[in-house]
C-alpha positions in Angstrom: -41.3 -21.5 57.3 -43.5 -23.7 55.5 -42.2 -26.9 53.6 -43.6 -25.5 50.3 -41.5 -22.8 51.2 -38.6 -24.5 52.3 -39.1 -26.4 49.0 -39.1 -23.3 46.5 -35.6 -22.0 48.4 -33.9 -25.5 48.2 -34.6 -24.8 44.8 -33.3 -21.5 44.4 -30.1 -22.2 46.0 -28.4 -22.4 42.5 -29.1 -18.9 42.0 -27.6 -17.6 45.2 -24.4 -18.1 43.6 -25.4 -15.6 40.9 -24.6 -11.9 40.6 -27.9 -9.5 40.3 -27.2 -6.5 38.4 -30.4 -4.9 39.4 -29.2 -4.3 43.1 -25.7 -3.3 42.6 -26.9 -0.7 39.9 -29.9 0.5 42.3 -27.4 0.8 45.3 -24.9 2.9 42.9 -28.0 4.8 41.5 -28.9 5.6 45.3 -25.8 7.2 46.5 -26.2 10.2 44.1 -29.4 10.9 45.7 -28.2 10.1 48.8 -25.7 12.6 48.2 -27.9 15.4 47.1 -30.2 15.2 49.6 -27.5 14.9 52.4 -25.8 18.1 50.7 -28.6 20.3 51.4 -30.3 19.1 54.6 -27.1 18.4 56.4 -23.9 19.4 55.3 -24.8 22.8 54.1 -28.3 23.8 54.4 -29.5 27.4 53.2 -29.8 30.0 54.7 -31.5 33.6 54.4 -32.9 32.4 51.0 -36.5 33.4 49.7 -38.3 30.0 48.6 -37.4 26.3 49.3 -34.5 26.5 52.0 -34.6 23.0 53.1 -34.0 22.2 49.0 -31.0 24.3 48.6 -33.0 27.4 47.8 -32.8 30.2 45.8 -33.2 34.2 46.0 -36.0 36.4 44.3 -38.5 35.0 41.7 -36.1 32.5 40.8 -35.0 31.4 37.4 -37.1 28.3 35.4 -33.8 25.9 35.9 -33.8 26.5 39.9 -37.5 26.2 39.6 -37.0 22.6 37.8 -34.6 21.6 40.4 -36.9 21.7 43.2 -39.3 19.5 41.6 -36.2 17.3 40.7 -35.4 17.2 44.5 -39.4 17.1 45.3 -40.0 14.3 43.0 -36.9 12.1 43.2 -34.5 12.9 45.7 -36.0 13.1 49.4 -36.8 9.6 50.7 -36.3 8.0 47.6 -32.4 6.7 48.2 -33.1 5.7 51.8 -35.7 3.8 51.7 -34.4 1.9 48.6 -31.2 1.2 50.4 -33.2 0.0 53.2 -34.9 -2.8 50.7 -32.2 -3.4 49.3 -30.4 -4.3 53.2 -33.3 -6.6 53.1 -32.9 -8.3 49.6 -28.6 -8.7 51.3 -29.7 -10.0 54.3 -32.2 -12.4 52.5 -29.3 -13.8 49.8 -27.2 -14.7 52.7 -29.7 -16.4 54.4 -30.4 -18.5 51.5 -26.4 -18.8 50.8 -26.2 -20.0 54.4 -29.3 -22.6 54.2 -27.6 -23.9 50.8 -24.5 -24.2 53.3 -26.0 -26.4 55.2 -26.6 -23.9 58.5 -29.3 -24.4 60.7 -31.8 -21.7 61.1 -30.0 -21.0 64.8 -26.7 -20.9 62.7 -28.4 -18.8 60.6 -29.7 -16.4 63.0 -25.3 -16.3 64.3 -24.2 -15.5 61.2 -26.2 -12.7 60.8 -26.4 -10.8 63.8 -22.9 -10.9 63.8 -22.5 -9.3 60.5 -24.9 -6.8 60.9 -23.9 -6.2 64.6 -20.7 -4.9 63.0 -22.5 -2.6 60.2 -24.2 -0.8 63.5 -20.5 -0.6 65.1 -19.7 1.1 61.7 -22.7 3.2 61.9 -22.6 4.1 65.8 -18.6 5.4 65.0 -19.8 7.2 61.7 -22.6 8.8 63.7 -20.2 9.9 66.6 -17.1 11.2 65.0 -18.2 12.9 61.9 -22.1 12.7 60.6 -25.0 12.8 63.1 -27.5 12.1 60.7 -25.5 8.5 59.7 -28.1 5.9 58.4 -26.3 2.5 59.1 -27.0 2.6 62.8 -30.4 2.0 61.9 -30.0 -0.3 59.2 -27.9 -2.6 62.1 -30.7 -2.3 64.6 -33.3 -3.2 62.0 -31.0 -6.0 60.5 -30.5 -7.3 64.1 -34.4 -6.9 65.0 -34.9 -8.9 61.1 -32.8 -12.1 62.5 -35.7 -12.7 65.2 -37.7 -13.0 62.7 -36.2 -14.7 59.5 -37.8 -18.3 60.5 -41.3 -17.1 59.7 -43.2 -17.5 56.7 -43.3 -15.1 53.7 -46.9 -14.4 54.6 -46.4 -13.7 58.2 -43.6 -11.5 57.2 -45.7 -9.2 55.0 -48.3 -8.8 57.6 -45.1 -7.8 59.8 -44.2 -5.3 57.1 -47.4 -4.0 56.7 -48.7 -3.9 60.5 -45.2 -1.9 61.0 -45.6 0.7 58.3 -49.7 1.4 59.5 -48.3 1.9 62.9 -45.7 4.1 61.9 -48.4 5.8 59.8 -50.7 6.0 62.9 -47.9 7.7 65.6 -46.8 10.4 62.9 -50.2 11.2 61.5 -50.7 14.0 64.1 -47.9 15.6 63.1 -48.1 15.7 59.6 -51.7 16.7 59.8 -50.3 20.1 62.4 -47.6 20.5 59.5 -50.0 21.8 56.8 -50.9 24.2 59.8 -47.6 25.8 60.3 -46.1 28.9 58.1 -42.4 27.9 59.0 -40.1 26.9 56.2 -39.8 23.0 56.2 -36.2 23.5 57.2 -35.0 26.2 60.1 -31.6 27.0 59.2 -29.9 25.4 61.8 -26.6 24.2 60.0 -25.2 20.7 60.2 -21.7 22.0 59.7 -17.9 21.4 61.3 -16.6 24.7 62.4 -13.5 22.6 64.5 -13.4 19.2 64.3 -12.7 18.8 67.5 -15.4 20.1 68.6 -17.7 18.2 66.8 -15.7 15.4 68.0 -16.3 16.0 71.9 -19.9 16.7 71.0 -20.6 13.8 69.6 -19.2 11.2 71.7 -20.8 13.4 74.4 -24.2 12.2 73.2 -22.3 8.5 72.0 -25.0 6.6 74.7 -28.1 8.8 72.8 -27.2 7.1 69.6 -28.7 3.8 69.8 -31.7 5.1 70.9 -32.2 7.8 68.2 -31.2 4.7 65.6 -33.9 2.8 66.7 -36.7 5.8 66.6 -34.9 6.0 62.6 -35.4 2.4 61.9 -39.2 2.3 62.9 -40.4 4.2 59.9 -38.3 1.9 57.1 -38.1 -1.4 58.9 -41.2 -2.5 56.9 -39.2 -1.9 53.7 -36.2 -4.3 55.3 -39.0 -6.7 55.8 -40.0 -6.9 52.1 -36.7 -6.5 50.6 -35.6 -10.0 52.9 -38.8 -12.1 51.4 -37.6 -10.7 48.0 -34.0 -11.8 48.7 -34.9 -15.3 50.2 -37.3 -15.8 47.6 -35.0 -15.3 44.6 -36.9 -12.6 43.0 -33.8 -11.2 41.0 -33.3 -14.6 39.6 -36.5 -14.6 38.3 -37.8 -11.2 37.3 -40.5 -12.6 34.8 -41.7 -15.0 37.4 -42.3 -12.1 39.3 -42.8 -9.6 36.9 -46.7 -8.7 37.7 -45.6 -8.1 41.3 -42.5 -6.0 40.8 -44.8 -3.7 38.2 -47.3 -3.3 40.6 -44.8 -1.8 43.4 -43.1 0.4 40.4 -47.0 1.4 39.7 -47.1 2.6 43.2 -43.8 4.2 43.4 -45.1 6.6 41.0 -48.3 7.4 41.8 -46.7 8.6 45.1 -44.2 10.4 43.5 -46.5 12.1 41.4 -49.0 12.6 44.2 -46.9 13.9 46.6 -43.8 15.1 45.1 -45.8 17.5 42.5 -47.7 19.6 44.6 -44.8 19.6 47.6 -42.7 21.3 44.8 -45.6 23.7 43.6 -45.5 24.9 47.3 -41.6 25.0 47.6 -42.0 27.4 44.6 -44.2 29.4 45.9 -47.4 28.5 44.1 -49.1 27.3 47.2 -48.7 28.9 50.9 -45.9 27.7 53.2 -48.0 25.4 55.3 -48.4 23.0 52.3 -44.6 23.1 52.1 -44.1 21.6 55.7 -47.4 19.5 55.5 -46.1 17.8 51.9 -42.4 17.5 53.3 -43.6 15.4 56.0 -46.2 13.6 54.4 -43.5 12.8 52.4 -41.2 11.2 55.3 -44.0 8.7 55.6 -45.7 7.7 51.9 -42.2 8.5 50.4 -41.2 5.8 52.5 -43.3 3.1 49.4 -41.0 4.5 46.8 -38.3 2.2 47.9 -39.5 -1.3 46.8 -40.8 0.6 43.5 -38.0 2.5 42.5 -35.8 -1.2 42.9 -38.9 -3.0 40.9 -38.5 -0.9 38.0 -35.1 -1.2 37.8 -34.8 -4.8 38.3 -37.6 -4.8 35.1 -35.9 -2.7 33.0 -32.7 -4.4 33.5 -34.1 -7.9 32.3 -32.3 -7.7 29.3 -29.3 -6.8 30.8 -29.3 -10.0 33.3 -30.1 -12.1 30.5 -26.9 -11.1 28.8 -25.0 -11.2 32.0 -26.3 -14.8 32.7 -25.5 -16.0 28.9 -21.9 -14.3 28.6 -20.9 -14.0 32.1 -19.8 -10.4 31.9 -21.8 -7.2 30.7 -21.9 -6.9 27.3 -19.6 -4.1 25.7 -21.9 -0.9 25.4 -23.0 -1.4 29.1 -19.2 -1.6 30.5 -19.3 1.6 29.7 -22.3 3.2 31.0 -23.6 0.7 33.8 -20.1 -0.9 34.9 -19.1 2.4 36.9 -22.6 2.1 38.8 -22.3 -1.4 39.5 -18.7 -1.4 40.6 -20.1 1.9 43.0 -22.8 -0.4 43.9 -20.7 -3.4 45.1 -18.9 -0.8 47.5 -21.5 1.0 48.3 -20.8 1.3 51.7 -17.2 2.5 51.0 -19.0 5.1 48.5 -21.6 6.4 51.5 -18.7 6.7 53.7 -16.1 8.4 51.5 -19.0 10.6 50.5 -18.0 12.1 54.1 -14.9 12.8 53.7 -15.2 14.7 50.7 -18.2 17.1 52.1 -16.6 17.5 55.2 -13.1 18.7 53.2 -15.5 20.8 50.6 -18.2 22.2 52.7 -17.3 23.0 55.9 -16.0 26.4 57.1 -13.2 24.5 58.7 -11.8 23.2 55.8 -12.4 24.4 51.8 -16.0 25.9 51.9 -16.6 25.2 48.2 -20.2 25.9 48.0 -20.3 29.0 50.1 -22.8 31.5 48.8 -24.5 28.8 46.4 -28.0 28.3 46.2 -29.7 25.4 44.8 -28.1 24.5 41.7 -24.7 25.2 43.0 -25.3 23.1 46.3 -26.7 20.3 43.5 -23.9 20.7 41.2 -21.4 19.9 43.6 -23.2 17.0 45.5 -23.0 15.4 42.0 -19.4 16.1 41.8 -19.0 14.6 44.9 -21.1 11.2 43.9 -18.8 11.4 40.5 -15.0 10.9 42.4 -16.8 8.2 44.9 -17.9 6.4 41.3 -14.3 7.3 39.6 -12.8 5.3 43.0 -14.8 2.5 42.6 -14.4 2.0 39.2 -11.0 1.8 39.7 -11.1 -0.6 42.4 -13.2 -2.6 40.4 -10.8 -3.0 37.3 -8.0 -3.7 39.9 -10.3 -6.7 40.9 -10.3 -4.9 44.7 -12.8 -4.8 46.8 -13.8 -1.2 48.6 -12.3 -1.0 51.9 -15.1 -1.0 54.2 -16.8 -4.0 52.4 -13.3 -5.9 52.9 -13.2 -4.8 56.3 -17.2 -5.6 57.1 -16.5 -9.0 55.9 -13.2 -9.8 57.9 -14.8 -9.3 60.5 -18.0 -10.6 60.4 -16.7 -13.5 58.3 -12.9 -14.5 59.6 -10.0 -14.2 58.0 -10.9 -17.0 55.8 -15.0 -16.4 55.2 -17.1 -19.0 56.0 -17.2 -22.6 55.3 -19.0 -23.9 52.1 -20.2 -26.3 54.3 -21.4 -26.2 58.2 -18.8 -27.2 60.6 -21.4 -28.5 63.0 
């Protein structure tokens, strides 16, 4: 790190005491996509449907609201959540490193600190992954938090040519096959179902492939790890304490974020509709795995500008202003525990959409499958908010931090 750099966060240290609306709303926005795109990929994918089975699908020529939720899905559900998550683990794992520095830790300290926390989020991950969902997301978020840490002494400009020589790598390896997609005529998705017909079955198989794990979480983290990068120089640099300061920046990311929405998203849902041959469906579904990947940073920009005037309020009053405790107060308290609302987001789809248990959305096509994922995102936001007027943290967050932390947290001030 530079000394004008090491300057500029001595001198942002006052804001790392401050609470960002911005990322707790994004995190809370996130789940319900997280959630839809989950509910029909994973937990119960279609099957024997006529157009856009890896979207839920639907039967026939399909009426005009089915038709509109494919592009919804096409547009801004598929990579849009993850990748935002995954700048937003960045932007965390940046505000604790300037906590810690205002703390008086040592870089070395630093590096301590934050393998161990993040060591524990791939424990979570790794027993998420094994016991109930195979597709889990934070074993990869720990591996790329604990590859981060060897890096979090180096300059903000080093770290974006990081970012960026990691995302045109990615790029490169899966280039070939997203170029071979827009030659097949499968359906993007091939019906194989992600579901729990005896738990302990799916127990025994996964901790069966338990020592496959790691090494499938780190083939997962190479194609968002650049996004980790960028969302840690936009934590340590206190971009969410100063939105204007930054404004031209965060508006060029949101500028991007849409054009590849647009550009991708638009014609991937003409050819989930039929419009276009089935070869454009697979070939824009994984174009999208990688481009969809620079939604993240632009999704969070624009909501980090559009909530400006929130913040400000926040910052003069200390609490959100009256009409917003009642629309953005349940996303933010979701937000805080968002890792209690991904996880309980589990429980309920394996107790609603499994043939073991209460298959709910048997027989439903898209809007049904939709319809309940938003249910779903709805009782993890209800629990949340209820935590959060009972001043409680969510469970797992508590949990994370005992661990990772101690019983009593850390020290306002190194011990060393």
């Amino acid at each position: 790190m530079t000394q004008k750099e090491s300057t500029r966060h001595a001198g942002e240290r006052t804001a790392a005491r401050r609470r960002f609306v911005a990322p707790d709303l994004a995190r809370g926005l996130a789940l319900v996509g997280i959630a839809m795109a989950n509910m029909v990929t994973d937990w119960d994918p279609a099957e024997g449907v006529d157009h856009a089975a890896g979207l839920g699908g639907y039967n026939g020529d399909g009426t005009a609201w089915e038709k509109l939720l494919v592009f919804f899905e096409t547009l801004f559900v598929h990579v849009r959540g993850l990748p935002m998550f995954a700048t937003l683990l960045g932007v965390g794992i940046g505000m604790i490193f300037v906590s810690l520095e205002r703390r008086g830790y040592p870089l070395r300290a630093r590096r301590g600190v934050l393998a161990r926390r993040y060591g524990f989020l791939f424990l979570f991950g790794l027993v998420h992954k094994t016991l109930f969902f195979t597709n889990d997301i934070m074993t990869a978020y720990g591996i790329a938090a604990l590859i981060l840490c060897l890096f979090i002494g180096w300059s903000d400009k080093a770290l974006y040519a990081l970012a960026g020589a990691a995302f045109a790598l990615n790029a490169v390896l899966r280039a070939p096959g997203v170029f071979a997609a827009f030659s097949s005529t499968a359906e993007p998705i091939d019906g194989s179902p992600a579901r729990i017909f005896d738990l302990s079955d799916r127990i025994a198989a996964g901790l069966a492939n338990f020592w496959v794990y790691p090494a499938m979480g780190v083939i997962e983290m190479l194609a968002f790890f650049p996004l980790v990068v960028v969302g840690f120089v936009w934590g340590r640099r206190g971009v969410f304490g100063d939105v204007d300061g930054n404004a031209r920046m965060l508006r060029g990311w949101a500028i991007l974020a849409a054009v590849v929405i647009a550009a991708v998203g638009i014609p991937w849902g003409c050819a989930e509709v039929g419009a276009l041959g089935p070869g454009w469906a697979v070939g824009f579904n994984a174009a999208n795995e990688v481009a969809g990947m620079l939604t993240g940073p632009g999704i969070l920009a624009a909501i980090a500008l559009a909530c400006r005037p929130l913040q400000s309020r926040i910052d003069a009053s200390g609490t959100l202003p009256p009409p917003a405790q009642t629309l953005a107060q349940p996303l933010v308290a979701l937000g805080k525990r968002s890792m209690s609302g991904y996880l309980e987001q589990t429980v309920l789809f394996i107790l609603t959409t499994q043939p073991a248990f209460w298959w709910a959305t048997r027989d439903a096509t898209i809007a049904g499958k939709l319809g309940w994922a938003l249910l779903v995102w709805l009782a993890t936001l209800a629990g949340a908010w209820a935590l959060d007027k009972a001043g409680k943290p969510g469970p797992f967050e508590w949990l994370h931090r005992r661990l990772s932390y101690g019983k009593d947290g850390l020290p306002e001030h190194y011990p060393g």
